[in-house]
PyMOL Python script that loads the backbone (N, CA, C, O; Angstrom):
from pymol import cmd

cmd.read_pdbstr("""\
ATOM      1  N   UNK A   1      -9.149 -12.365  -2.498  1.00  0.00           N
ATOM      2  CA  UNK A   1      -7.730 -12.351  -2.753  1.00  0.00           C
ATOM      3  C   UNK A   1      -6.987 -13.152  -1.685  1.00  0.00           C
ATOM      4  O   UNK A   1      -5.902 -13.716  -1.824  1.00  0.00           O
ATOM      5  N   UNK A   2      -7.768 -13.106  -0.580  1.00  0.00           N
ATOM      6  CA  UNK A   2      -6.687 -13.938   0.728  1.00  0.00           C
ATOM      7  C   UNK A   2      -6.298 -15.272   0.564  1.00  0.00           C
ATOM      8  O   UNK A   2      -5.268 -15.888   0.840  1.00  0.00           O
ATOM      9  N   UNK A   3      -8.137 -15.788  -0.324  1.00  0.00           N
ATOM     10  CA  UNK A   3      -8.271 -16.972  -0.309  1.00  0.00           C
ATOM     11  C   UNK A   3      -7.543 -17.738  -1.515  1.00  0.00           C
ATOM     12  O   UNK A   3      -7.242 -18.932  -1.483  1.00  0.00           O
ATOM     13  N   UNK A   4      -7.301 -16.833  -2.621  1.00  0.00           N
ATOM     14  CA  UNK A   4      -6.778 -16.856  -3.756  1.00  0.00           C
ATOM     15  C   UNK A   4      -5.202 -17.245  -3.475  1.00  0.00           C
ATOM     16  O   UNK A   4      -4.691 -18.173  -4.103  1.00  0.00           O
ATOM     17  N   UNK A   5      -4.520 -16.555  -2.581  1.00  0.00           N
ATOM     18  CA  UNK A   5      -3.277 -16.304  -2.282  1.00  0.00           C
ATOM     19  C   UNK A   5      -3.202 -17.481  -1.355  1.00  0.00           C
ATOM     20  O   UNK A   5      -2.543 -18.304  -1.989  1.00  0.00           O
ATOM     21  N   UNK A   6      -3.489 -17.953  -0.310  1.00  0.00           N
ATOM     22  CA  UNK A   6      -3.801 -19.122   0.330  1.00  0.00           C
ATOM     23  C   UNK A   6      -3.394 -20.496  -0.849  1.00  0.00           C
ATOM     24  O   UNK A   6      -2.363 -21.146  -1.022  1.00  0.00           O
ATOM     25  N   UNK A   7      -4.786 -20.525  -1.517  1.00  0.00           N
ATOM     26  CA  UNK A   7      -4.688 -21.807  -2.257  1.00  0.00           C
ATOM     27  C   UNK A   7      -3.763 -21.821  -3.451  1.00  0.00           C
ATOM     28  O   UNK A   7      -3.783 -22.855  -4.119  1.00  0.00           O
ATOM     29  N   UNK A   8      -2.636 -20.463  -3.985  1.00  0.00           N
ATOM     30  CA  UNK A   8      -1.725 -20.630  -4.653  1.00  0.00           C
ATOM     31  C   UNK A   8      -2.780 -20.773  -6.104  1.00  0.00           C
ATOM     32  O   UNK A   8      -2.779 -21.724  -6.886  1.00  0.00           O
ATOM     33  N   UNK A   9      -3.589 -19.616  -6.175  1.00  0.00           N
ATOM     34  CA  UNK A   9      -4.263 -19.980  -7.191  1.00  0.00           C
ATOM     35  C   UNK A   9      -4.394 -18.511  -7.867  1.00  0.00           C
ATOM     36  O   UNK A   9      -5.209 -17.605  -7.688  1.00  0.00           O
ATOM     37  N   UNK A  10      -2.706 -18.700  -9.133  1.00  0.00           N
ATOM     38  CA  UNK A  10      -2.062 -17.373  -9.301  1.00  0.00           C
ATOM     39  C   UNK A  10      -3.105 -16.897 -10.352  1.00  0.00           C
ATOM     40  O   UNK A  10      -2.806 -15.704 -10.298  1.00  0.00           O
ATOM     41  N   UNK A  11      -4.171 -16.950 -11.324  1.00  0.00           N
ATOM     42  CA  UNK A  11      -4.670 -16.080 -12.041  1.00  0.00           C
ATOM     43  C   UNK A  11      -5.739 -15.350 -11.292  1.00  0.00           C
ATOM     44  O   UNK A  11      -5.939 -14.143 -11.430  1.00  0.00           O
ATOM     45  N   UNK A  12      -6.549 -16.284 -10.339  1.00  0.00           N
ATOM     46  CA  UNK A  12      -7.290 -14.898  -9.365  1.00  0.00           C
ATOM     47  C   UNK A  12      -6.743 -14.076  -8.502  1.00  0.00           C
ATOM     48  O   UNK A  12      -7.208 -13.099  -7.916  1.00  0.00           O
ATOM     49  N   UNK A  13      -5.333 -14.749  -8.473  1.00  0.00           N
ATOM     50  CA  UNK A  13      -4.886 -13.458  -7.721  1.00  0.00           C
ATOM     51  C   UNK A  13      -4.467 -12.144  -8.372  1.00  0.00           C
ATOM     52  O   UNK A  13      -4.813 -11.048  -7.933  1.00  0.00           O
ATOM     53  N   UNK A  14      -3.682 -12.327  -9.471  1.00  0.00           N
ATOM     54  CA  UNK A  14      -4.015 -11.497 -10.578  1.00  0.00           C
ATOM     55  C   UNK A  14      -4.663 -10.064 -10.922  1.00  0.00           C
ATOM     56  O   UNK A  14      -4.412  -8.859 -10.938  1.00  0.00           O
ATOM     57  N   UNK A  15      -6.069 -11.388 -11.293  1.00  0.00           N
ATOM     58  CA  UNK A  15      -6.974 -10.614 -11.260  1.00  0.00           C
ATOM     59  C   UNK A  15      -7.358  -9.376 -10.327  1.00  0.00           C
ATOM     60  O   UNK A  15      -7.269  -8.192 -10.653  1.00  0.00           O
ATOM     61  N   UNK A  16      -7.836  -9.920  -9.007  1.00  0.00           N
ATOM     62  CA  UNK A  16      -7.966  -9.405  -7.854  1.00  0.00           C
ATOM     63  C   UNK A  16      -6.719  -8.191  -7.744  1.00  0.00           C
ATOM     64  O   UNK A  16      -7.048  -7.064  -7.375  1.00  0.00           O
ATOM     65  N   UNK A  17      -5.505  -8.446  -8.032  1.00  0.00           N
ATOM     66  CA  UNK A  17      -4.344  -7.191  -8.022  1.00  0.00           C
ATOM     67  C   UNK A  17      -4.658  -6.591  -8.907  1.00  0.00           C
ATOM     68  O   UNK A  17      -4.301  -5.441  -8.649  1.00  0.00           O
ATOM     69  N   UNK A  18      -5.288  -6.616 -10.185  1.00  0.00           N
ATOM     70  CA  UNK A  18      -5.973  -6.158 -11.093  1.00  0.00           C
ATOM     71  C   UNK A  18      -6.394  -4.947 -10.420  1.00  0.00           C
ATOM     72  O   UNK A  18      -5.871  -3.869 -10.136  1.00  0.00           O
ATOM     73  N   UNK A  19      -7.964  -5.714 -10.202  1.00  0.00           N
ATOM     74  CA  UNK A  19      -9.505  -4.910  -9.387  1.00  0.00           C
ATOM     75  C   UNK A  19      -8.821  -4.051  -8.038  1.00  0.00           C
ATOM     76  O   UNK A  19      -9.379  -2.979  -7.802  1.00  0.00           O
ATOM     77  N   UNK A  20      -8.021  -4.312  -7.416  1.00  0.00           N
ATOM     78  CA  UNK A  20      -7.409  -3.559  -6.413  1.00  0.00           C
ATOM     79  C   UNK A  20      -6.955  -2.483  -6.656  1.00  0.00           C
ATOM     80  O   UNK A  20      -7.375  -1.460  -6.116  1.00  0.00           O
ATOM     81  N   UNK A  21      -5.797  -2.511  -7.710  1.00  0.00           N
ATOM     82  CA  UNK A  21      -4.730  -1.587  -8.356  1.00  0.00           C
ATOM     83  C   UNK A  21      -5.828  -0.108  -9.056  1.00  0.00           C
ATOM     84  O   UNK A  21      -5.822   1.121  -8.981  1.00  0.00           O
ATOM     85  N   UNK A  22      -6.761  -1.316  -9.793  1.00  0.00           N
ATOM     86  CA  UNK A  22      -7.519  -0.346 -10.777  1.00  0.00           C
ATOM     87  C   UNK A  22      -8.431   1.058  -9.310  1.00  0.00           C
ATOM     88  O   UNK A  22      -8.703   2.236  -9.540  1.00  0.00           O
ATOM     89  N   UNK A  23      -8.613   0.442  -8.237  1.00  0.00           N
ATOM     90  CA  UNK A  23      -9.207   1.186  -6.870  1.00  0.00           C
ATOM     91  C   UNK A  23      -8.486   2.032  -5.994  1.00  0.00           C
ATOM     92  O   UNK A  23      -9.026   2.706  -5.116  1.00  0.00           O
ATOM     93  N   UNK A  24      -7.098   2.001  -6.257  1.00  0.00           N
ATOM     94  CA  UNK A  24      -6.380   2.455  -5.083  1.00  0.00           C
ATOM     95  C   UNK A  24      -6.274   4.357  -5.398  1.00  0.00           C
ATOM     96  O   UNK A  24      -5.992   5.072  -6.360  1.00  0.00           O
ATOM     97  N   UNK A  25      -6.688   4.561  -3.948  1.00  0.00           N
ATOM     98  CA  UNK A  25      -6.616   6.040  -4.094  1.00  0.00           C
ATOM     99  C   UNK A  25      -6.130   6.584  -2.613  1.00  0.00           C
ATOM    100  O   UNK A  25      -5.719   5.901  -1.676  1.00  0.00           O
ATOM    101  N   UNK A  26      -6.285   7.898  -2.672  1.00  0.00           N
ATOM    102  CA  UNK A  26      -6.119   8.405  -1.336  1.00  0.00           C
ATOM    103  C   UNK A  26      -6.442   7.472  -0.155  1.00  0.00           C
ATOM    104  O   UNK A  26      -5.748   6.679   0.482  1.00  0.00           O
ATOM    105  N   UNK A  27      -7.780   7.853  -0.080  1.00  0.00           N
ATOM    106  CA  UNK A  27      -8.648   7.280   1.193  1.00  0.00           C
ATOM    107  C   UNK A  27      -8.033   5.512   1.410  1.00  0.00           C
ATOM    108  O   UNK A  27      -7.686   4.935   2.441  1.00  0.00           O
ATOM    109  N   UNK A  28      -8.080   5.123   0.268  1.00  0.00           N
ATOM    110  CA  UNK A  28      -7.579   3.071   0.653  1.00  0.00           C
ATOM    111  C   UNK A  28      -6.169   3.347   0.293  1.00  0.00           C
ATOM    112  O   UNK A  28      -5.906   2.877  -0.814  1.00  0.00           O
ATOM    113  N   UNK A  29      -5.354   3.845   0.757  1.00  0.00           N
ATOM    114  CA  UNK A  29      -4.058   3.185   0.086  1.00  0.00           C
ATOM    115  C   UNK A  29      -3.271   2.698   1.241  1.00  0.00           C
ATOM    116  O   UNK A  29      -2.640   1.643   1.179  1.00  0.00           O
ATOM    117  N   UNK A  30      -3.304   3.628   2.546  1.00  0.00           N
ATOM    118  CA  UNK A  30      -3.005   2.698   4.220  1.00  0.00           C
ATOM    119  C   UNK A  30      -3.344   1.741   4.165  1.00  0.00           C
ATOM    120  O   UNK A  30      -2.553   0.811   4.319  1.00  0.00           O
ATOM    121  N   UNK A  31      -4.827   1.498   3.892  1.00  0.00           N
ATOM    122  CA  UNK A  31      -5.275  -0.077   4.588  1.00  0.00           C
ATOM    123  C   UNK A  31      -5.227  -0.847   3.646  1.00  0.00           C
ATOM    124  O   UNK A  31      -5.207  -2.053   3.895  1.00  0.00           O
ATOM    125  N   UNK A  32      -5.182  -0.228   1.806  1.00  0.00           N
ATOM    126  CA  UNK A  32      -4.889  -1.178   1.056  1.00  0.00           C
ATOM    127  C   UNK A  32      -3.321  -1.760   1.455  1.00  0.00           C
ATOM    128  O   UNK A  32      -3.087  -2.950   1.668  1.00  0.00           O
ATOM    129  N   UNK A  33      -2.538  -0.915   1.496  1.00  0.00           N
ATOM    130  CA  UNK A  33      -0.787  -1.236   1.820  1.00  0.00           C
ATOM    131  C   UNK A  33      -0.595  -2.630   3.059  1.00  0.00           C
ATOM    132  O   UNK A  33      -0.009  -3.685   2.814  1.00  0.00           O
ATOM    133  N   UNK A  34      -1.466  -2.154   4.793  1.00  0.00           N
ATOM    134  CA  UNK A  34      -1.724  -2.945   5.221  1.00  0.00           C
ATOM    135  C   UNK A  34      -2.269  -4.465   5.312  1.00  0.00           C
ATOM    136  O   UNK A  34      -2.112  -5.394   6.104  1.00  0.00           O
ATOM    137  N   UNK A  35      -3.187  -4.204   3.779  1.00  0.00           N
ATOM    138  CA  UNK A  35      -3.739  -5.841   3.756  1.00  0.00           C
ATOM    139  C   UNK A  35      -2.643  -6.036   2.560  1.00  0.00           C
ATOM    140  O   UNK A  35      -1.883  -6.929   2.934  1.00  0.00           O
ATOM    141  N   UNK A  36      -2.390  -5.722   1.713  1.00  0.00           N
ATOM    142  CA  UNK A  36      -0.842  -6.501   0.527  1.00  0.00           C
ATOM    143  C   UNK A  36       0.192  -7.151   1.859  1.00  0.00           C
ATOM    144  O   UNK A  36       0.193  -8.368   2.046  1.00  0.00           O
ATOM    145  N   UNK A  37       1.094  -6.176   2.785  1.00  0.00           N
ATOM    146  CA  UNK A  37       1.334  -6.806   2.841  1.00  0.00           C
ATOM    147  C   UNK A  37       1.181  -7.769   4.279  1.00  0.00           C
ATOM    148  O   UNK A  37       2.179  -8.436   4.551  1.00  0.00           O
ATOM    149  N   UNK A  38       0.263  -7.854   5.001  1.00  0.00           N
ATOM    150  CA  UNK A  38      -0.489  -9.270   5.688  1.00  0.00           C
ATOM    151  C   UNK A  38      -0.484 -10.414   4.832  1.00  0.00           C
ATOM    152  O   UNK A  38       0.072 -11.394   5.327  1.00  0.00           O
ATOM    153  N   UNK A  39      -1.029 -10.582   3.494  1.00  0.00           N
ATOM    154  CA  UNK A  39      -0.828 -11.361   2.707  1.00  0.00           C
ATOM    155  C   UNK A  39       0.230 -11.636   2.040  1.00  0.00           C
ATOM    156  O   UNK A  39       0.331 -12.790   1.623  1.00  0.00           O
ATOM    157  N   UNK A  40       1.079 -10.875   1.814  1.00  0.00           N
ATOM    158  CA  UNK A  40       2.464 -11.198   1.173  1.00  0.00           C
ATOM    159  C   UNK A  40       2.344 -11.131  -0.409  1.00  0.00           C
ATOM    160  O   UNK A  40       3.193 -11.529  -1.206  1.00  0.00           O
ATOM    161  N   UNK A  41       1.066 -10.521  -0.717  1.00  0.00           N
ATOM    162  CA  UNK A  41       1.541  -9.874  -2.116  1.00  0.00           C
ATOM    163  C   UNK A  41       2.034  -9.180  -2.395  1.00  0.00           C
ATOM    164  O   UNK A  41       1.459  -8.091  -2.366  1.00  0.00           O
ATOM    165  N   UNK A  42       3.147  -9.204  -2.777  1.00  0.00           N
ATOM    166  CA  UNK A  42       4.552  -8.037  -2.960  1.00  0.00           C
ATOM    167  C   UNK A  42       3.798  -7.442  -4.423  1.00  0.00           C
ATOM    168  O   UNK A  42       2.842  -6.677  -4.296  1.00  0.00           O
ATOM    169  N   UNK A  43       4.125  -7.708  -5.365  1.00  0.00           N
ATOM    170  CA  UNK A  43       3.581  -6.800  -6.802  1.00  0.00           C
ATOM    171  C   UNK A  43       2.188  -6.106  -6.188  1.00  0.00           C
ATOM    172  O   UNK A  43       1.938  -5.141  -6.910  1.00  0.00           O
ATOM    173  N   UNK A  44       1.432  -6.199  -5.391  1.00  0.00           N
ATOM    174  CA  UNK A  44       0.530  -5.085  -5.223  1.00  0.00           C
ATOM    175  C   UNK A  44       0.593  -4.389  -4.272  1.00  0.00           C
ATOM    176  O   UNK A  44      -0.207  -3.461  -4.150  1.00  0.00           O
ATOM    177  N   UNK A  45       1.712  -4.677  -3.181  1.00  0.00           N
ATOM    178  CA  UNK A  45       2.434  -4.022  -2.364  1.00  0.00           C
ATOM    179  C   UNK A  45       3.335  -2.944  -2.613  1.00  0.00           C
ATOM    180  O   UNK A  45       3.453  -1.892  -1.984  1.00  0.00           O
ATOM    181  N   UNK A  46       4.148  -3.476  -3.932  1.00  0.00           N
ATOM    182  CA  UNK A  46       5.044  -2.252  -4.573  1.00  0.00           C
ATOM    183  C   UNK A  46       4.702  -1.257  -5.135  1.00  0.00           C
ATOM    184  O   UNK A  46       5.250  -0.159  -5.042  1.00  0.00           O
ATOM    185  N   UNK A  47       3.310  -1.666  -6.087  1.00  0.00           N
ATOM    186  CA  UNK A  47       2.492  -0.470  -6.450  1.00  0.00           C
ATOM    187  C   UNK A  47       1.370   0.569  -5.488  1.00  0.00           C
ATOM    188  O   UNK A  47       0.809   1.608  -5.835  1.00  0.00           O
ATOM    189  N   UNK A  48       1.312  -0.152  -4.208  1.00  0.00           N
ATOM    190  CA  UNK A  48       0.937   0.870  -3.462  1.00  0.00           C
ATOM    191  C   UNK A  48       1.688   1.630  -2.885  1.00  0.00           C
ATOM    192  O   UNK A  48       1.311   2.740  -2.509  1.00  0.00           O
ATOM    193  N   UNK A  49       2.945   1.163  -2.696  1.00  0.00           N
ATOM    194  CA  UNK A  49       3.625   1.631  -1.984  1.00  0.00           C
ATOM    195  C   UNK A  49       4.510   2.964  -3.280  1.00  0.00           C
ATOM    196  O   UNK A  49       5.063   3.896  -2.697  1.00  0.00           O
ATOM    197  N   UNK A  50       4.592   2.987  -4.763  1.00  0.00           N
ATOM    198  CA  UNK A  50       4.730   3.839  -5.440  1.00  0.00           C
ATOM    199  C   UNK A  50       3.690   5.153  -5.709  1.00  0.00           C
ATOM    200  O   UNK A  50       3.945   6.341  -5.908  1.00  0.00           O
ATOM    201  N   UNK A  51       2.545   4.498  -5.636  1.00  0.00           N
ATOM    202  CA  UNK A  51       0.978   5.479  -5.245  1.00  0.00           C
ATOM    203  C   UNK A  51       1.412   6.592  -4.038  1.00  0.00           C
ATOM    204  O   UNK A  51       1.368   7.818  -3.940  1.00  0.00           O
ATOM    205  N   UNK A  52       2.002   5.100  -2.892  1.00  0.00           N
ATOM    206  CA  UNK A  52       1.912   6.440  -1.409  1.00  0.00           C
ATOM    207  C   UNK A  52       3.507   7.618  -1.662  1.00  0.00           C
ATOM    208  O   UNK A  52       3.677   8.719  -1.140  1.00  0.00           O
ATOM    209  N   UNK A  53       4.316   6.982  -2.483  1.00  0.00           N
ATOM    210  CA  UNK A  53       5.578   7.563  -2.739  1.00  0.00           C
ATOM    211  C   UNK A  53       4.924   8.773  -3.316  1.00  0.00           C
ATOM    212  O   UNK A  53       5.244   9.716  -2.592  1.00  0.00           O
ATOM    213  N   UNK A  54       3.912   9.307  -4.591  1.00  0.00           N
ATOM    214  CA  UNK A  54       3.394  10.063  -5.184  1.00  0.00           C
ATOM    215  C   UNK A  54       2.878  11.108  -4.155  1.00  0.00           C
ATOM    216  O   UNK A  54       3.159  12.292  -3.970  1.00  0.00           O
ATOM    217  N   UNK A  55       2.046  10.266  -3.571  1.00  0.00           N
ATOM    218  CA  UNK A  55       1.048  10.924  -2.776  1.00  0.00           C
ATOM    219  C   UNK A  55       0.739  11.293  -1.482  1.00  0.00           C
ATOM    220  O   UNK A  55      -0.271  11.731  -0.931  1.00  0.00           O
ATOM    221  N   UNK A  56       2.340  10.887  -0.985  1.00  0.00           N
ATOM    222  CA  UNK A  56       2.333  11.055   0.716  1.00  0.00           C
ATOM    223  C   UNK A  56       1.472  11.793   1.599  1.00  0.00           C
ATOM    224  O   UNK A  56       0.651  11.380   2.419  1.00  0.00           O
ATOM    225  N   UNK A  57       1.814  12.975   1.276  1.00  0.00           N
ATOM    226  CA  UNK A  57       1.290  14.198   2.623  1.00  0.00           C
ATOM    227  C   UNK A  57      -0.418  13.549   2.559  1.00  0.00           C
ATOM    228  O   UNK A  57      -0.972  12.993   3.507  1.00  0.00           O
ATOM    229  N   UNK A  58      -1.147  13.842   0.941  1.00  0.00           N
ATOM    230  CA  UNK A  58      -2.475  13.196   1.194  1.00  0.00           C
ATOM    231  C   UNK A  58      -3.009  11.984   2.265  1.00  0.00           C
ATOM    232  O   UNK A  58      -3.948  11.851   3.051  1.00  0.00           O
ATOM    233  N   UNK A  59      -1.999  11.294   1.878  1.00  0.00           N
ATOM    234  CA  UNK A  59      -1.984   9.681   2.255  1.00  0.00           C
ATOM    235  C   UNK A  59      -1.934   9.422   3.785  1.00  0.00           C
ATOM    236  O   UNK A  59      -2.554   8.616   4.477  1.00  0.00           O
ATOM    237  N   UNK A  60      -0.905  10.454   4.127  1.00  0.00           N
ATOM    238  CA  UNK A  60      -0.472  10.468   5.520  1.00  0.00           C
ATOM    239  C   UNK A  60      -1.377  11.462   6.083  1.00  0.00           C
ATOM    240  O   UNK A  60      -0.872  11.778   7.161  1.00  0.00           O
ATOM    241  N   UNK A  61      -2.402  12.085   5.916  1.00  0.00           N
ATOM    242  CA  UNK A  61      -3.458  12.920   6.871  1.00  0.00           C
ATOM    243  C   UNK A  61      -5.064  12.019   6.891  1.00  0.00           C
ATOM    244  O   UNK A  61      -6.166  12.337   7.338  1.00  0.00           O
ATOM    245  N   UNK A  62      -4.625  10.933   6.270  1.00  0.00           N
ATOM    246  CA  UNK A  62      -6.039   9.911   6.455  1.00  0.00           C
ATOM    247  C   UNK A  62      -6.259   8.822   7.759  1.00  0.00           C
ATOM    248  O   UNK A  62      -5.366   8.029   8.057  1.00  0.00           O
ATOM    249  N   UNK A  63      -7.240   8.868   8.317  1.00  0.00           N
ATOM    250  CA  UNK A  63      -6.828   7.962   9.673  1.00  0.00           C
ATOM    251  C   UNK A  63      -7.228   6.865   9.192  1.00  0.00           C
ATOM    252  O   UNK A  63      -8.377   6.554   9.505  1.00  0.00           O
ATOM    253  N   UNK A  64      -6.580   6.063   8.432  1.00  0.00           N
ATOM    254  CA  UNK A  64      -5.973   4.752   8.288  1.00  0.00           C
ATOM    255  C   UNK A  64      -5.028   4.751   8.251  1.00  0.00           C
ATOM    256  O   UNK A  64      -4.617   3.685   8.710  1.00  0.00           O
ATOM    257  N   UNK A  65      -3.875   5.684   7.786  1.00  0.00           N
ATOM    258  CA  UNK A  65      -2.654   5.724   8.113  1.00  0.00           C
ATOM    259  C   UNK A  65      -2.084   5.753   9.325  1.00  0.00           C
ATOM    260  O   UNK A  65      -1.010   5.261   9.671  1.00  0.00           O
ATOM    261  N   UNK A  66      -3.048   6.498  10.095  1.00  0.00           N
ATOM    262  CA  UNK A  66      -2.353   6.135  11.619  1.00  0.00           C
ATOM    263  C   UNK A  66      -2.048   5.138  12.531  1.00  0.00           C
ATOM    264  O   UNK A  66      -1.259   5.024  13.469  1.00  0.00           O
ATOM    265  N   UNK A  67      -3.498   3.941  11.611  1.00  0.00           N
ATOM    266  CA  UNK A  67      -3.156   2.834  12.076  1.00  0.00           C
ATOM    267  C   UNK A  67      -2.682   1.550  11.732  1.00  0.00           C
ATOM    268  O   UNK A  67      -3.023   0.419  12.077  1.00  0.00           O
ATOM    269  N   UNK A  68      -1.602   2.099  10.782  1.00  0.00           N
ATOM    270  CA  UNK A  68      -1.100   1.468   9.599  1.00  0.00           C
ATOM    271  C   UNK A  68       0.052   0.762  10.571  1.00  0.00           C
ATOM    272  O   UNK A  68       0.661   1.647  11.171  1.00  0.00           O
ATOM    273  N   UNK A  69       0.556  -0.645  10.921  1.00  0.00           N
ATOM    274  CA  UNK A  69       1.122  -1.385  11.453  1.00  0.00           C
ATOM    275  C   UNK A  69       2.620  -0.695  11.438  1.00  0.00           C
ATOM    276  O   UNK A  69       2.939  -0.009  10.467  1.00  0.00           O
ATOM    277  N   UNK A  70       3.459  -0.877  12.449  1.00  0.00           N
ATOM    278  CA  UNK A  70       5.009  -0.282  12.145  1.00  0.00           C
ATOM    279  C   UNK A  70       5.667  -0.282  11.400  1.00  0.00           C
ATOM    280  O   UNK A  70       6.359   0.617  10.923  1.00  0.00           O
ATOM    281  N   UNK A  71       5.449  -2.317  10.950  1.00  0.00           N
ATOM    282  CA  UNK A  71       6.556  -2.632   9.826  1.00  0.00           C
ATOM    283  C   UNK A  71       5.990  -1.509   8.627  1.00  0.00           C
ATOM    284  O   UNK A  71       6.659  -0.642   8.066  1.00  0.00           O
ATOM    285  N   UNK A  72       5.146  -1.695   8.516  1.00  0.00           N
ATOM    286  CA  UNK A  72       4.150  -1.132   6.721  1.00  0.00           C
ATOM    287  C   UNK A  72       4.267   0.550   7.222  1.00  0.00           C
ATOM    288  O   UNK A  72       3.667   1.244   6.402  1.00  0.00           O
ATOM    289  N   UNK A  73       4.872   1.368   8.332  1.00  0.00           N
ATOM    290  CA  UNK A  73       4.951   2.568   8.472  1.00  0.00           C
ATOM    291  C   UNK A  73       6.399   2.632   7.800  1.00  0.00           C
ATOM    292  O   UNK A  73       6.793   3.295   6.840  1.00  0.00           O
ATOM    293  N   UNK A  74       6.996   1.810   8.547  1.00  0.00           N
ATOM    294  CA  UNK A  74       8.805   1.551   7.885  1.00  0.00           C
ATOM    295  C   UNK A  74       8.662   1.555   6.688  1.00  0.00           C
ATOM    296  O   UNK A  74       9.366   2.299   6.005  1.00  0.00           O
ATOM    297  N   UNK A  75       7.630   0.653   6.060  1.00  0.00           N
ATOM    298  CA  UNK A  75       8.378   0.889   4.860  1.00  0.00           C
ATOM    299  C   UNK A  75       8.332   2.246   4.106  1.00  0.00           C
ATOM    300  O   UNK A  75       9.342   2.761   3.627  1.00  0.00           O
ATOM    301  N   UNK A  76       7.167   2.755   4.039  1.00  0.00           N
ATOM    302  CA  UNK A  76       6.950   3.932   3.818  1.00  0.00           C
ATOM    303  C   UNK A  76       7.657   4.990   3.719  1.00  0.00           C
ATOM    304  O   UNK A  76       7.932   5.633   2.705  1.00  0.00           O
ATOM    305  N   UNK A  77       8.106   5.258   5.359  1.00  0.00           N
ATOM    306  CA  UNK A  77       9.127   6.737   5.582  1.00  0.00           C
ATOM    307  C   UNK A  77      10.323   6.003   5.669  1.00  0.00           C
ATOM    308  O   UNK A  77      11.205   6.641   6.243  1.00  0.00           O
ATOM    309  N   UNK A  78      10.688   4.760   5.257  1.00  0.00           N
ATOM    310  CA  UNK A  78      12.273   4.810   4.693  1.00  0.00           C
ATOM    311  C   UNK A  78      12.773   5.007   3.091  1.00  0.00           C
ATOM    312  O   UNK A  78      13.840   5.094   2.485  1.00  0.00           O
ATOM    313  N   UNK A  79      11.706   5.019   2.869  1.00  0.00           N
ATOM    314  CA  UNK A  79      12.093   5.260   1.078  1.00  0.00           C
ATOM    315  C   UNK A  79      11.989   6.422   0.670  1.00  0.00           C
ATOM    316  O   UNK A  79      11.000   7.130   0.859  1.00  0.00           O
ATOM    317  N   UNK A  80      13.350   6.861  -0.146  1.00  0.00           N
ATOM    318  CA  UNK A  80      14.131   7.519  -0.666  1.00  0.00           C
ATOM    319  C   UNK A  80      13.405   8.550  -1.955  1.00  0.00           C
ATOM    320  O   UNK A  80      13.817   9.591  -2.467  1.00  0.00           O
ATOM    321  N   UNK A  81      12.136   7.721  -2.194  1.00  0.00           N
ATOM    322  CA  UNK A  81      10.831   8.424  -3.144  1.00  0.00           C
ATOM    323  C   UNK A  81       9.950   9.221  -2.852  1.00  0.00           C
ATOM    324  O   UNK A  81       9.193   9.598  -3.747  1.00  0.00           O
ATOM    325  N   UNK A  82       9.817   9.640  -1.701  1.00  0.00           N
ATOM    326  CA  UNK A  82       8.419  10.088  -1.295  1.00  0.00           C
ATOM    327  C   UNK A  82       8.896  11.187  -1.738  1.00  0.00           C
ATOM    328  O   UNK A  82      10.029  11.661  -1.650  1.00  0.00           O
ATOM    329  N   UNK A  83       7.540  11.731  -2.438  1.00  0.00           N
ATOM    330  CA  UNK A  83       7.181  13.182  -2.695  1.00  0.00           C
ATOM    331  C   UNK A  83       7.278  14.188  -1.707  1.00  0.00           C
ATOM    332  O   UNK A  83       6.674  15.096  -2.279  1.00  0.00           O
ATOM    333  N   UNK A  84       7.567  14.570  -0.800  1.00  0.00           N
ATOM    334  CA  UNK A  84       7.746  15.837  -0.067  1.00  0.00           C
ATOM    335  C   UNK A  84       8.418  17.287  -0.385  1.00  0.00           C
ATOM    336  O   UNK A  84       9.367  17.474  -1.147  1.00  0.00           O
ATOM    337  N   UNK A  85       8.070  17.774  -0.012  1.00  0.00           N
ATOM    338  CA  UNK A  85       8.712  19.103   0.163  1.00  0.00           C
ATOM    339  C   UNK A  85      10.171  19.420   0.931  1.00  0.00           C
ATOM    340  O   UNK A  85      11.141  20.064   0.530  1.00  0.00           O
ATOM    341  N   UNK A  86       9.942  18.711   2.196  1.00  0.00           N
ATOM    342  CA  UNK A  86      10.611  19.070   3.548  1.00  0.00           C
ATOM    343  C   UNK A  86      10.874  17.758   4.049  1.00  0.00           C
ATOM    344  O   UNK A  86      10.090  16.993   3.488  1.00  0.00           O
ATOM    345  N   UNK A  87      11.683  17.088   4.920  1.00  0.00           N
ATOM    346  CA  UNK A  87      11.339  16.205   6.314  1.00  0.00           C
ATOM    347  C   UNK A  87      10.725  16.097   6.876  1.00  0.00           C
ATOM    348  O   UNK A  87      10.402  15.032   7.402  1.00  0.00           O
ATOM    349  N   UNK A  88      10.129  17.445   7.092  1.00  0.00           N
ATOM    350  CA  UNK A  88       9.371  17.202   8.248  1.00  0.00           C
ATOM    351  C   UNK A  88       7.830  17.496   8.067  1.00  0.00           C
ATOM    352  O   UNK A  88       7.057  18.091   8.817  1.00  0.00           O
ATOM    353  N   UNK A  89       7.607  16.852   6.750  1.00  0.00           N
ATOM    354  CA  UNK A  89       6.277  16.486   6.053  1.00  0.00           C
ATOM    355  C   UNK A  89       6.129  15.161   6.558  1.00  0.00           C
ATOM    356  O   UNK A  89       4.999  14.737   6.803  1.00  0.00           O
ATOM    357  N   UNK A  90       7.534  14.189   6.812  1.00  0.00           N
ATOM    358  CA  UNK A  90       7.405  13.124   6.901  1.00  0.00           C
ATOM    359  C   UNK A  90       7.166  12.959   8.589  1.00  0.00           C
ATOM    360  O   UNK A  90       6.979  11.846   9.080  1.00  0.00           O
TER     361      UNK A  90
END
""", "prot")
cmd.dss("prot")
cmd.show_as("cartoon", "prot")
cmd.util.cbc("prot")
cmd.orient("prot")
């Protein structure tokens, strides 16, 4: 997908957001979130980032989340979607 996204070569990338999307779960959705957006794929960025909206508290007790970059933490606990209970889930 990096290389896909690199050479502007939009149906494998696609694809690849495809095969990604169709994978994303608990355990990958930090480091999936982290590599979307390093690369700057936004459409598979938004859908992870609606996954982690679903699925926070899970999402957020996995240690890939901890080492999930600031910006890609921002985006996370600034949106107005996350599933919680409380605040201070977040």
């Amino acid at each position: 997908m990096k290389v896909a996204c690199k050479l502007l070569i939009a149906l494998a990338v696609d694809e690849c957001a495809v095969f990604l999307r169709k994978r994303l779960s608990i355990d990958n959705a930090a480091s999936l979130l982290a590599f979307t957006t390093s690369i700057k794929c936004f459409k598979l960025t938004d859908a992870v980032l609606r996954f982690v909206d679903k699925n926070f508290v899970p999402v957020s007790l996995t240690p890939e989340f901890c080492e999930l970059p600031f910006p890609d933490l921002c985006l996370i606990i600034m949106r107005d979607s996350l599933n919680v209970d409380c605040e201070s889930q977040v």
